[in-house]
Backbone bond lengths (Angstrom), bond angles and torsions (degrees), N, CA, C in turn:
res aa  C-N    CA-C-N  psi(-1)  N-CA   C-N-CA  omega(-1)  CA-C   N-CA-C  phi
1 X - - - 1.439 - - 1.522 110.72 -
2 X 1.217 126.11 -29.17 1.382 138.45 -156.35 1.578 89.13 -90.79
3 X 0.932 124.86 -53.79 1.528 129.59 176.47 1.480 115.32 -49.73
4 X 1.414 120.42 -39.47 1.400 128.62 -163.08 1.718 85.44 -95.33
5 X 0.917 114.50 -36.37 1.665 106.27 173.82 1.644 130.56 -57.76
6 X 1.516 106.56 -45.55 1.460 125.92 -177.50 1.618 101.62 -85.35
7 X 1.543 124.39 -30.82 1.077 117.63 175.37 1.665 124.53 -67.63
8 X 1.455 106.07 -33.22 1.950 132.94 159.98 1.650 103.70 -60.29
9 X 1.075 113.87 -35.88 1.459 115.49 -161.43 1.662 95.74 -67.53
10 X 1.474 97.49 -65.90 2.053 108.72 165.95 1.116 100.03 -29.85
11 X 1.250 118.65 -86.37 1.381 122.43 -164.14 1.450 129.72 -29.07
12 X 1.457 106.11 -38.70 1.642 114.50 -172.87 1.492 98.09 -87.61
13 X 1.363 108.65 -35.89 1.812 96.00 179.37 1.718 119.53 -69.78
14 X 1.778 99.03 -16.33 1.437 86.55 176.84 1.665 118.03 -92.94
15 X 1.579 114.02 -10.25 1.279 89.74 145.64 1.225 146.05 -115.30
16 X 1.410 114.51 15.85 1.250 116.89 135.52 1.556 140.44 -21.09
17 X 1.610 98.51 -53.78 1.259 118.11 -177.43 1.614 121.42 -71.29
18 X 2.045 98.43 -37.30 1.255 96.49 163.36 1.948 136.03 -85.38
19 X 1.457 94.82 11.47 1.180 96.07 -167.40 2.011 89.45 -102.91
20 X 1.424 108.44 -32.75 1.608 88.90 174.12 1.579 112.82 -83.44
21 X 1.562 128.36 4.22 1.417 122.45 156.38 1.521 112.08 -55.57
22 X 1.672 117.53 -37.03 1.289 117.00 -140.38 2.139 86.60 -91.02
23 X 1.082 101.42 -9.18 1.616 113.16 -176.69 1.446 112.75 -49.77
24 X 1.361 108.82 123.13 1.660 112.38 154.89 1.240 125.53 -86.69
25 X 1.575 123.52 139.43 1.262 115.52 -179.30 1.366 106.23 -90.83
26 X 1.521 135.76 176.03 1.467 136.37 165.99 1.693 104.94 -75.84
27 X 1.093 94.30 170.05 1.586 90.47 -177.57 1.789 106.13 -103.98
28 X 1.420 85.40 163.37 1.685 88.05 -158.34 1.771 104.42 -57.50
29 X 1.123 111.13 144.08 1.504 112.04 152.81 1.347 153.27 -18.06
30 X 1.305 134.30 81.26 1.050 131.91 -142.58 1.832 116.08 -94.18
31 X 1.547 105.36 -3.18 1.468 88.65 179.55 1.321 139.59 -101.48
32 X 1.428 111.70 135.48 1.201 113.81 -161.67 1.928 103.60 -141.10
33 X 1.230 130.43 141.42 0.857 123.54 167.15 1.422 155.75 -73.55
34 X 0.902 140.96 -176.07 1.769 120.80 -171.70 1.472 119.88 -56.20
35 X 1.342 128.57 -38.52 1.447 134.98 146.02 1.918 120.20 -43.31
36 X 1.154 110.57 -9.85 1.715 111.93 -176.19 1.713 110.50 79.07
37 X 1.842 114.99 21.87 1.169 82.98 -164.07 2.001 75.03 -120.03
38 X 1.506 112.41 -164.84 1.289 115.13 165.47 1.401 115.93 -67.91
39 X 1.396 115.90 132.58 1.219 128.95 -174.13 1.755 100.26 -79.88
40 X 1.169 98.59 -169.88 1.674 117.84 -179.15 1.262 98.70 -60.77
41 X 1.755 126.37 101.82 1.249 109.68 164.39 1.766 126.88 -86.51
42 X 0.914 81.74 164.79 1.995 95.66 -166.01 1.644 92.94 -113.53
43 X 1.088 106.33 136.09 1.956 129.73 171.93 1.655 78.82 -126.46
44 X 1.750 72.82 121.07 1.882 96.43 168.10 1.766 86.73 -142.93
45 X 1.067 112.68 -165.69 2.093 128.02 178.82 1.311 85.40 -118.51
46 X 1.420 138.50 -43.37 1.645 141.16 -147.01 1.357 113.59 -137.42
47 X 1.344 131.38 115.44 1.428 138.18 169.70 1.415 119.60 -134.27
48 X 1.412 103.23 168.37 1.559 99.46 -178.06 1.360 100.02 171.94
49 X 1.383 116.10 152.41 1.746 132.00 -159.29 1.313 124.61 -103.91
50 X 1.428 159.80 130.19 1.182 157.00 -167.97 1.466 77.03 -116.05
51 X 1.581 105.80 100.56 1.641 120.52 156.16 1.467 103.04 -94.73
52 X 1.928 103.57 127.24 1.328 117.67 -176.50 1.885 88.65 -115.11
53 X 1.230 112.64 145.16 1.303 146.77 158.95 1.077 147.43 -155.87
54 X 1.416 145.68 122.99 1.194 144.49 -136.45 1.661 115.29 9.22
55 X 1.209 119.94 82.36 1.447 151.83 170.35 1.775 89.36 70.32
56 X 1.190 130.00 -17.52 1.751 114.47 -167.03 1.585 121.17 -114.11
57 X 0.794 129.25 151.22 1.242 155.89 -160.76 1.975 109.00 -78.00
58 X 1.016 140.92 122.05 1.091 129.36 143.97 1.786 140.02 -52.41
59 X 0.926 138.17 133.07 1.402 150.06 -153.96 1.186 119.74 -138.65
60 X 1.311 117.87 118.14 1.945 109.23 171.94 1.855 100.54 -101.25
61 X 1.416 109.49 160.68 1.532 106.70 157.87 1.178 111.64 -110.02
62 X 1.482 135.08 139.12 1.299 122.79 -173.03 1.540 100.38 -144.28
63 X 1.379 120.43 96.04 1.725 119.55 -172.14 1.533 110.25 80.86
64 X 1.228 108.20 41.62 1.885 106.13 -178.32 1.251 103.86 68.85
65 X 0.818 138.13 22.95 2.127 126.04 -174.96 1.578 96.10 -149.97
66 X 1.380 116.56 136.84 1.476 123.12 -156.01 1.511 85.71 -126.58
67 X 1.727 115.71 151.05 1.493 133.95 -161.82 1.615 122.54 -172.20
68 X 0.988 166.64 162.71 1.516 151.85 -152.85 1.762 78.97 -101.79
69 X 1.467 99.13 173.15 1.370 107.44 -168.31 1.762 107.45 -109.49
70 X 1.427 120.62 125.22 1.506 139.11 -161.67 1.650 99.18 -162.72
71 X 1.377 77.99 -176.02 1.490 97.29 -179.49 1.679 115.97 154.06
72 X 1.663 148.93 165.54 1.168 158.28 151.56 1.429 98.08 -6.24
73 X 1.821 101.39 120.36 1.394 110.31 166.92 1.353 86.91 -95.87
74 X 1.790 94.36 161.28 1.374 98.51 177.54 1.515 112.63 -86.59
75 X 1.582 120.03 -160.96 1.103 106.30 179.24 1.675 107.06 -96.05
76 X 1.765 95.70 160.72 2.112 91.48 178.55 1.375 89.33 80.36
77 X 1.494 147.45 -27.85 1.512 137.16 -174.22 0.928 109.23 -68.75
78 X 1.129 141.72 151.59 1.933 142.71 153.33 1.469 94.77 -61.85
79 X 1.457 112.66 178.14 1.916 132.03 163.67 1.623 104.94 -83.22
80 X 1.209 109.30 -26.93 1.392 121.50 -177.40 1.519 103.15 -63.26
81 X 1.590 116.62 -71.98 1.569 133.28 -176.64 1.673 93.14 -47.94
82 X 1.246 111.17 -69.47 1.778 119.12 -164.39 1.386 94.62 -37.36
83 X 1.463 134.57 -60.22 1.612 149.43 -162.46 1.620 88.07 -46.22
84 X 1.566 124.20 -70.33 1.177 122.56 -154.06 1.457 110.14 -83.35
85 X 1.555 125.65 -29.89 1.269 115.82 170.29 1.756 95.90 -48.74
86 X 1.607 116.40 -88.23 1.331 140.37 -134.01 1.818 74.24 -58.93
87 X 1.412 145.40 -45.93 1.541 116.95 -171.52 1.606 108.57 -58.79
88 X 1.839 129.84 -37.81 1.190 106.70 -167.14 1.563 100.89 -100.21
89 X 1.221 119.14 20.29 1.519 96.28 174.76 1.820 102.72 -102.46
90 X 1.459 124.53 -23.14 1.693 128.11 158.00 1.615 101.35 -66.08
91 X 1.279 134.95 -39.83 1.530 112.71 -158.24 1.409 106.00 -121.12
92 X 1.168 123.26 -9.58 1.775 118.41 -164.49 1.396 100.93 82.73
93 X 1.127 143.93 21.73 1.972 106.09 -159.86 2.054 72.68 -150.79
94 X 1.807 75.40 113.34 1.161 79.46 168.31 1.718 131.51 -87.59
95 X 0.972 114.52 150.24 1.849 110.95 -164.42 2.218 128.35 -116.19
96 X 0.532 128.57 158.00 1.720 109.73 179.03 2.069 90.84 -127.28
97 X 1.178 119.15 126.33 1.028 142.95 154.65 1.885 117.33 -23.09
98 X 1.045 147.08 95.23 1.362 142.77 -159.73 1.482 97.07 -112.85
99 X 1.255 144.47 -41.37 1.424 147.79 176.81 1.329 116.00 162.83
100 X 1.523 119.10 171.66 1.385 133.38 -148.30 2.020 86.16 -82.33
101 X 1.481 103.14 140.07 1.122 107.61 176.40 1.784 110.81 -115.75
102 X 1.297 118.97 -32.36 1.398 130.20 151.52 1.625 124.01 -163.68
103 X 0.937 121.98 161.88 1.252 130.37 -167.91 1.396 114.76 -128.98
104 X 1.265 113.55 76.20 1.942 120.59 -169.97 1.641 113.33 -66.72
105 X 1.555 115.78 174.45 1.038 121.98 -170.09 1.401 117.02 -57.74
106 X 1.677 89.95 -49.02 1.690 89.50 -169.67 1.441 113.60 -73.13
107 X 0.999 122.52 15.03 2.057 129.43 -175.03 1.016 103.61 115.58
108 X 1.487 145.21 -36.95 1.765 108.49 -134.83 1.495 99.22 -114.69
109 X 1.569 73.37 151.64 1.341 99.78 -161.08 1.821 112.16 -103.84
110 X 1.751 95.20 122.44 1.600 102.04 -172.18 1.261 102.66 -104.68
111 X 1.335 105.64 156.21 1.619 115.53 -157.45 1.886 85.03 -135.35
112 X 1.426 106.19 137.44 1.614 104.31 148.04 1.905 110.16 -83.39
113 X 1.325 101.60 146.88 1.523 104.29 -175.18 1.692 90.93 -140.65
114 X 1.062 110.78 157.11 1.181 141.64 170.61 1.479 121.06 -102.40
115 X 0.898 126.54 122.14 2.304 124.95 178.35 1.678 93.82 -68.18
116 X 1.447 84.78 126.93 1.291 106.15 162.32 1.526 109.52 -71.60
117 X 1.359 125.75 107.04 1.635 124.67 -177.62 1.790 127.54 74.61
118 X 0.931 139.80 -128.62 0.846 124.34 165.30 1.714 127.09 -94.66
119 X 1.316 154.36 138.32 1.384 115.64 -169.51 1.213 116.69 -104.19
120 X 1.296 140.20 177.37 1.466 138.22 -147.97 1.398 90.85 -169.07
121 X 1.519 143.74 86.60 1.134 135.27 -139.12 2.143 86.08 -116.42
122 X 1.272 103.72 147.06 1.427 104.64 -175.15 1.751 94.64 -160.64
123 X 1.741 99.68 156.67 1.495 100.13 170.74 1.420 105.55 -73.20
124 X 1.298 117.64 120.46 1.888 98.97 155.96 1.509 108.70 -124.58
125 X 1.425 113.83 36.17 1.455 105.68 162.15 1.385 97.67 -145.52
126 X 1.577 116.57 86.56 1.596 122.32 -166.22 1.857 99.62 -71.97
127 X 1.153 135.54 -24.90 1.715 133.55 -169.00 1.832 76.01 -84.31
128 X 1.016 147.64 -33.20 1.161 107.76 -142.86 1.990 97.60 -124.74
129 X 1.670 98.43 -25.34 1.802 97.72 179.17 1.615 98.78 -135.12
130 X 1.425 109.06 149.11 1.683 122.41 -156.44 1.631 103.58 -102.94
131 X 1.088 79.35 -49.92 2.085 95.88 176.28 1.601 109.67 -147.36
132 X 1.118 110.88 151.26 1.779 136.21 -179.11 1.496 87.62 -125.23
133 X 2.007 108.26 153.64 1.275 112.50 157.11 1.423 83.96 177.84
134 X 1.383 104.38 170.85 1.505 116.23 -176.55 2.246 103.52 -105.31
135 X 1.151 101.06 137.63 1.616 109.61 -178.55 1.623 113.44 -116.77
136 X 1.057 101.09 152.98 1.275 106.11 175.68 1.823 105.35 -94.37
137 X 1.332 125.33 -179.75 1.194 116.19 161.95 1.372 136.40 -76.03
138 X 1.563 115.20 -22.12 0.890 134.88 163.02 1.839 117.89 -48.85
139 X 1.477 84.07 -45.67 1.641 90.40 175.35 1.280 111.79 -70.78
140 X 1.288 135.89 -6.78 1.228 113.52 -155.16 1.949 113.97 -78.04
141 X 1.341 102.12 -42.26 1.377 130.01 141.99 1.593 111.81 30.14
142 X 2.007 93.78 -87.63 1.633 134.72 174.96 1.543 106.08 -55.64
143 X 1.529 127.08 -31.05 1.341 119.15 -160.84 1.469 92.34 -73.18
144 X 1.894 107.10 170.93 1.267 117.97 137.64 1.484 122.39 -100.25
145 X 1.324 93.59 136.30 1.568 78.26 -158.15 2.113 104.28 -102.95
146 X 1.515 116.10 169.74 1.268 109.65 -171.51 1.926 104.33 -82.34
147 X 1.268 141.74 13.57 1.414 134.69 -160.70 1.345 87.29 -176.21
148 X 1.963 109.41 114.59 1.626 112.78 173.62 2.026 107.62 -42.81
149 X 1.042 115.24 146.13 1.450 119.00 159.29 1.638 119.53 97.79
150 X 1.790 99.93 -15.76 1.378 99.88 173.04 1.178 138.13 -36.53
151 X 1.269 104.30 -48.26 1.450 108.27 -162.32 1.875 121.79 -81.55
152 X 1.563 86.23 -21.94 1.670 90.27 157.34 1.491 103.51 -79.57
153 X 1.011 148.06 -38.53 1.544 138.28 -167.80 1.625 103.24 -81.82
154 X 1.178 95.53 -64.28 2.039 64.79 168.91 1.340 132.53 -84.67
155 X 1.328 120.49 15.70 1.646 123.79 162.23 1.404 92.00 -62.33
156 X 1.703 124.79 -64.25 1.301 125.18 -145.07 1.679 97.67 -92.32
157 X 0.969 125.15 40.68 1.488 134.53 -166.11 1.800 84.81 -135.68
158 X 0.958 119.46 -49.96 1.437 128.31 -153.07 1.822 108.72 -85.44
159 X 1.610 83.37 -49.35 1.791 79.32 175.89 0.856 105.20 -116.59
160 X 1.150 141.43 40.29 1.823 147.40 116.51 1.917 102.46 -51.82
161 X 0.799 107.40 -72.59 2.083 119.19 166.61 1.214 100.46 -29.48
162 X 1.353 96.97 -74.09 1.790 90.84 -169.50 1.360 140.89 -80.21
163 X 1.836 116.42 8.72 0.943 118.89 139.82 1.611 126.54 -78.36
164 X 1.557 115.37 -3.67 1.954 99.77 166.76 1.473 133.23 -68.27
């Protein structure tokens, strides 16, 4: 038994090992302010980005109820970094931080972000987001959304922006 145990034991560490080779990291942090240096950082626990591109918005679904994509900064992170990790590790599409878009009761802190390049939006955190896609405002309407009232608050969040 001891044999069939230590021999399983190998086994799971070796693919373990190959499954964090096959790992992507997020890409480094991009915010910095008009001088090139770090802007005003923000310590929040919770952040997350309203990525706008060609007139629409990015979206995760997470449990039937759809929401911009965030989540737990780590610790030592800015709200800024947390915003852009936690957007490309739910969607693929990596983002750079442009400024504070609101700051809700319970902490978290939303950032407008911009896609770094073109975006290519995909689940890559299947336990935690079901579907990614980009919406218009119009759509927002049809969603379910994760917090009663969203979708009027970031409609008028959104094309408030996109009329400047």
């Amino acid at each position: 038994m001891w044999k069939l145990f230590t021999s399983g034991k190998r086994f799971l560490v070796a693919v373990m090992s190959g499954l964090l080779l096959g790992c992507e990291f997020a890409p480094d942090c991009t915010f910095e302010n008009a001088e090139g240096k770090t802007g005003r950082v923000d310590q929040a626990y919770t952040a997350g980005c309203l990525v706008l591109y060609d007139k629409e918005v990015l979206l995760v679904e997470a449990m039937g109820k759809w929401g911009p994509p965030g989540g737990t900064v780590r610790s030592g992170e800015s709200s800024q970094c947390g915003a852009e990790r936690e957007t490309w590790e739910e969607t693929n599409v990596a983002v750079s931080v442009q400024g504070t878009a609101a700051v809700f009761q319970n902490g978290f802190h939303l950032y407008w972000c911009s896609p770094v390049g073109k975006p290519d939006p995909k689940v890559r955190a299947p336990l935690e987001v079901s579907n990614v896609d980009f919406f218009s405002t119009e759509e927002f309407a049809n969603l379910r959304w994760r917090y009663p009232d969203q979708a009027r608050e970031f409609s008028g969040m959104v094309n408030k922006r996109l009329r400047r």
